[in-house]
C-alpha positions in Angstrom: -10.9 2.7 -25.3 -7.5 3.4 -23.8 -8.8 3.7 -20.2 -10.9 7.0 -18.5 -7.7 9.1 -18.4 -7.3 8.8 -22.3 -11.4 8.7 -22.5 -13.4 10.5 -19.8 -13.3 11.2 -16.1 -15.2 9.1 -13.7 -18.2 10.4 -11.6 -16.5 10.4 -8.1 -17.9 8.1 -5.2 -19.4 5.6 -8.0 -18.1 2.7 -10.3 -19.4 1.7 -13.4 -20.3 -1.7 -14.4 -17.9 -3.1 -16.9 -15.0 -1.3 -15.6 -12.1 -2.3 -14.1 -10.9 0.1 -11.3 -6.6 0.0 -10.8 -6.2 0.4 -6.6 -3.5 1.0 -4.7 -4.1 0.0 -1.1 -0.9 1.8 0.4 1.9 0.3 2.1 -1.1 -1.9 4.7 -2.2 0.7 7.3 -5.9 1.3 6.9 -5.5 4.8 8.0 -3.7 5.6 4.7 -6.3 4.5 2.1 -7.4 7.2 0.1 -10.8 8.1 -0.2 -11.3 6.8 -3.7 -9.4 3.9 -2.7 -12.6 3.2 -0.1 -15.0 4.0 -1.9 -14.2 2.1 -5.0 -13.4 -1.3 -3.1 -16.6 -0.5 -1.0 -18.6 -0.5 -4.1 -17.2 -3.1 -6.6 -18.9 -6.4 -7.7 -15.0 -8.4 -7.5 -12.0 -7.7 -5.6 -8.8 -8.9 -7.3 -5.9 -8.5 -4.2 -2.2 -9.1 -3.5 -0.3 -11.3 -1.3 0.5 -7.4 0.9 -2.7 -6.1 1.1 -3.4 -6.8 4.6 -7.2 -8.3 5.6 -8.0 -5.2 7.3 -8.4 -3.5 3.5 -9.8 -6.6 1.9 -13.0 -6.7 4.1 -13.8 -3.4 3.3 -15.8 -4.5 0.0 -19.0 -5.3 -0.2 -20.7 -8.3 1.7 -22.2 -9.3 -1.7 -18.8 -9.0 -3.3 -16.5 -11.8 -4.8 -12.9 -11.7 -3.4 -10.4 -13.3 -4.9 -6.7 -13.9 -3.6 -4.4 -13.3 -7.1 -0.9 -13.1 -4.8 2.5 -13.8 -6.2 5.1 -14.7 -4.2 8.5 -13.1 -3.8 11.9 -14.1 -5.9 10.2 -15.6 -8.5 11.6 -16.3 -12.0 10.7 -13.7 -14.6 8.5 -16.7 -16.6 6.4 -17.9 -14.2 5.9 -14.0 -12.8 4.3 -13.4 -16.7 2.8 -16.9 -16.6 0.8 -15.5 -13.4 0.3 -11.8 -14.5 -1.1 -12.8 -18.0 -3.4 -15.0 -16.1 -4.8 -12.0 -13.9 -5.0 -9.6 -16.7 -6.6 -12.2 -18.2 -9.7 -12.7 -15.6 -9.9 -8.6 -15.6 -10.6 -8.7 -19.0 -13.4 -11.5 -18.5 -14.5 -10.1 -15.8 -15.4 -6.6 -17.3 -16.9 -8.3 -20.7 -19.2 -9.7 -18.1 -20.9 -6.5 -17.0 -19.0 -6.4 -13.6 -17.3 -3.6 -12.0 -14.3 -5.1 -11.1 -11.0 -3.7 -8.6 -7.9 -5.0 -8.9 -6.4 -4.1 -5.5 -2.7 -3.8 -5.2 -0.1 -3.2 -2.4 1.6 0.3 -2.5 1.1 2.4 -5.4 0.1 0.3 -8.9 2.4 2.6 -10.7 5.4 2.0 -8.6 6.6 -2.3 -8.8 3.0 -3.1 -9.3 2.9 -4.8 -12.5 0.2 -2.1 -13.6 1.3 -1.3 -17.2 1.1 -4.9 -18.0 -3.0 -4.7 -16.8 -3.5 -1.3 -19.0 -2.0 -2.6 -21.5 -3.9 -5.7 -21.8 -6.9 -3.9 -20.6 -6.6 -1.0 -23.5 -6.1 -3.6 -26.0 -9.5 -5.4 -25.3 -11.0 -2.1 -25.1 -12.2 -2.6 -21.5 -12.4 1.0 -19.7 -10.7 1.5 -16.7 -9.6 4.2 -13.7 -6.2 4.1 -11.8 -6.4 5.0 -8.4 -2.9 5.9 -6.9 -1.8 5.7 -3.4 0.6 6.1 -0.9 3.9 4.1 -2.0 6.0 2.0 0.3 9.2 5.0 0.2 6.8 7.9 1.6 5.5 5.6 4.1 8.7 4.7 5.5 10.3 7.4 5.0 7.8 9.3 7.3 8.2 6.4 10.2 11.8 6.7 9.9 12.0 10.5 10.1 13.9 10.4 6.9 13.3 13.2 5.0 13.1 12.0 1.6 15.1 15.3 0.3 16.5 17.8 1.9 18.4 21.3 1.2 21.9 20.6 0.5 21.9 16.8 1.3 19.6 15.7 -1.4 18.0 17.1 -4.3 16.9 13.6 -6.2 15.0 10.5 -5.2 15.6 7.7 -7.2 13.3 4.4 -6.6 14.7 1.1 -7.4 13.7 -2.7 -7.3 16.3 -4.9 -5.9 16.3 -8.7 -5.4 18.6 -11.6 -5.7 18.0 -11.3 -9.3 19.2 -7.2 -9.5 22.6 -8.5 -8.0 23.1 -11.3 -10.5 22.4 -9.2 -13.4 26.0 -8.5 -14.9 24.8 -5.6 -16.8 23.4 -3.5 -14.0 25.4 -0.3 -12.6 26.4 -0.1 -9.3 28.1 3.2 -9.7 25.1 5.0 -10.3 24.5 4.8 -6.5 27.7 6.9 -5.7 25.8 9.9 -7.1 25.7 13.0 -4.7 23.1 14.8 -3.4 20.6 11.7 -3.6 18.6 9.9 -1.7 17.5 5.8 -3.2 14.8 3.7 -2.1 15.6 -0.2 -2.7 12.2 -2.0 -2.8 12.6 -5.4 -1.8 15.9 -4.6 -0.9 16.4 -6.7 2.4 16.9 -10.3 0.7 19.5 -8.7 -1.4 20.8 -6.3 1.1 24.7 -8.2 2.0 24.9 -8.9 -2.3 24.1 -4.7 -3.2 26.0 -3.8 -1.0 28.6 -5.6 -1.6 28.7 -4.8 -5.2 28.4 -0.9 -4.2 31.3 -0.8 -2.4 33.6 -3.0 -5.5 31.9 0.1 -7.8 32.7 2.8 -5.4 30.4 3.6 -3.0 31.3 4.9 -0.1 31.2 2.1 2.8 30.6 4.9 5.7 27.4 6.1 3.3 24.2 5.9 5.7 21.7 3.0 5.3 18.8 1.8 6.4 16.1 -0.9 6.5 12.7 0.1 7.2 10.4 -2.9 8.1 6.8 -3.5 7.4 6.2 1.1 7.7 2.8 2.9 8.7 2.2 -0.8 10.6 2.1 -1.2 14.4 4.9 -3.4 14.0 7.2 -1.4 12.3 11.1 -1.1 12.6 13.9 0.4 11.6 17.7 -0.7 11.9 20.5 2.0 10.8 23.8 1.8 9.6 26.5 2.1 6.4 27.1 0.4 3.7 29.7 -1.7 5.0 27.8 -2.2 8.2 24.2 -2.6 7.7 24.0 -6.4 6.5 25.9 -7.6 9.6 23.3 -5.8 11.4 20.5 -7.7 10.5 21.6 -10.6 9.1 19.2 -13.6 11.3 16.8 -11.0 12.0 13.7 -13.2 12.2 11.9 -9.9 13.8 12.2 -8.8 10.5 8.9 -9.8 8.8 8.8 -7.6 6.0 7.8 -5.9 3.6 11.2 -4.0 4.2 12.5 -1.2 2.4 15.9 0.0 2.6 17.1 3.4 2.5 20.6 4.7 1.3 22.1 8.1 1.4 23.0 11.0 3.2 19.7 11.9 4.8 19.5 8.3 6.6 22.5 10.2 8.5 19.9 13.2 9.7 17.4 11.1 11.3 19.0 10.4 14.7 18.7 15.0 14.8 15.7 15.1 13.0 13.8 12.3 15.0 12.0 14.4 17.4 9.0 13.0 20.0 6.0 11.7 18.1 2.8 11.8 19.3 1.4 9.1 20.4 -0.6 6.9 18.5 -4.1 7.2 16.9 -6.3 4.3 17.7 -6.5 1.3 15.1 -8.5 2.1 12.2 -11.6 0.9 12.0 -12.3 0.0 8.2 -16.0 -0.2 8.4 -16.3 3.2 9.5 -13.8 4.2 7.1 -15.6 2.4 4.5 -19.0 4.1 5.5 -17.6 7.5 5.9 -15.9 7.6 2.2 -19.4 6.3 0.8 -21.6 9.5 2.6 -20.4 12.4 -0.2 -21.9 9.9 -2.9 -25.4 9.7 -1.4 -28.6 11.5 -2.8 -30.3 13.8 -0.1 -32.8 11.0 0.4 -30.4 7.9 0.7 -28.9 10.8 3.3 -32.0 11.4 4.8 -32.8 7.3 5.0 -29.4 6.7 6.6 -30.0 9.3 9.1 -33.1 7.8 10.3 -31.9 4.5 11.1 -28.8 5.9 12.6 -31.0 7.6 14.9 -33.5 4.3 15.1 -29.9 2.5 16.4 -29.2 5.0 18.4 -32.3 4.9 20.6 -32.3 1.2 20.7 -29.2 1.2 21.9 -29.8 3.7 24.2 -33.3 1.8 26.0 -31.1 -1.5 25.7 -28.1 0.1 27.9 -31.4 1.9 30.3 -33.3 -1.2 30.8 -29.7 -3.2 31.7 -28.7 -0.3 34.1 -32.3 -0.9 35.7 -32.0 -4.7 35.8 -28.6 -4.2 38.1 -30.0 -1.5 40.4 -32.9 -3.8 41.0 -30.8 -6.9 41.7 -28.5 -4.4 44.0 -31.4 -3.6 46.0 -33.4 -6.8 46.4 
């Protein structure tokens, strides 16, 4: 069985022992989880995560669950990265044959740098079922903090997405020309340990030095920043950045130049998520009327208890203020 998509599609709000359930957990701001994202990492029997998805997501599975930490680090060499990988499609596989439901929880979207073909592919060739559940990739995300619009009428009319590391600006093959292209906008994942090398090799190919460019670090989170400039200027700008935690994402092309007119006021900011309530919330449309019903009474048994508890302590300190 190639996977649901090829197979059938999956009752919403539930997973299916034997399964293995693809997640994206978005660029590490709880508030952008998708709802199936919740309520499939609520509900699984193991959680498989990444080195980026922040702890906030991770606790969100079940108390009964088993978590386990599958991170690779960055800038590592393409043999040891399969050497890894093969070893985590590998425990998907055995866990599935087991009768688990399993999620493999990934930073960003797991169709976008996430090493997910290499999981379907190993997953569709044991014939272990499995769902994909997409999310909110690292370019929207900072694009939206950045207020930089990811097209935009007569300024850019493609978005191309790109990996690029130490090993991108090594490879003698690779073409630096194709970022002279007009009317486009490129997202560089990874891009800020490579960021003095690309753009370097850029400008030898013909870009533009005075071409806007930015680096977005760690977007949708409370610590996010962005630093703006060209080409030619941009890695002097934050070269010994230690502020600069990542992830970072960098940004290059003529809509980087709109964001200083397009920034506007924000509104100030929601409240930090909380992820239990999250969690609880995306699990409510699954319910029967009587799991409903049961969760509604012991709400309101809470409720009350809470409310005598905060009664009988309000009497308690009117009694000591008037004895």
């Amino acid at each position: 069985m190639a996977g649901y998509a090829a197979s059938s599609t999956p009752v919403a709000g539930v997973v299916q022992p034997g399964c293995v359930y693809l997640v994206g957990a978005g660029p590490g701001s709880v508030n952008l989880l998708t709802v199936r994202a919740v309520e499939v990492l609520s509900a699984c029997d193991v959680v498989l995560h990444d080195r980026l998805v922040p702890s906030e997501i991770v606790q969100l599975a079940k108390s009964t669950a088993e978590v386990r930490y599958v991170g690779k680090e960055g800038n590592v060499n393409t043999e040891k990265m399969k050497v890894q990988q093969d070893d985590i499609s590998g425990q998907l596989v055995r866990l599935a044959k087991e009768g688990l439901s399993v999620c493999r929880l990934k930073g960003g979207d797991p169709m976008i740098f996430g090493r997910v073909g290499e999981e379907m592919e190993e997953l569709a060739s044991a014939g272990v079922p499995f769902e994909i559940v997409p999310a909110v990739t690292a370019c929207l995300a900072a694009g939206a903090d950045a207020r930089v619009p990811l097209t935009f009428r007569n300024a850019a009319t493609s978005l191309r997405v790109h990996t690029m590391n130490p090993t991108t600006t090594k490879d003698a093959n690779f073409d630096w020309s194709q970022f002279a292209a007009p009317s486009t906008t490129y997202a560089l994942y990874m891009g800020l340990s490579a960021l003095e090398g690309a753009c370097e090799r850029m400008m030898a190919a013909g870009v533009s030095g005075t071409t806007p460019m930015a680096v977005v670090d760690r977007a949708s989170l409370p610590e996010m920043q962005v630093v703006v400039g060209t080409v030619s200027s941009l890695p002097a700008a934050v070269q010994g950045r230690t502020d600069l935690a990542g992830p970072a994402l960098v940004f290059l092309g003529d809509v980087v130049g709109l964001r200083e007119r397009l920034g506007g006021s924000p509104p100030p900011a929601p409240p930090r998520a909380d992820a239990a309530l999250a969690g609880a919330l995306a699990a409510l449309p699954s319910l029967s009327e009587d799991a409903l019903q049961q969760l509604h009474d012991r709400v309101t048994e809470l409720l009350t208890s809470k409310g005598q508890a905060a009664a009988s302590a309000g009497k308690r300190k009117a009694d000591e203020t008037t004895s």
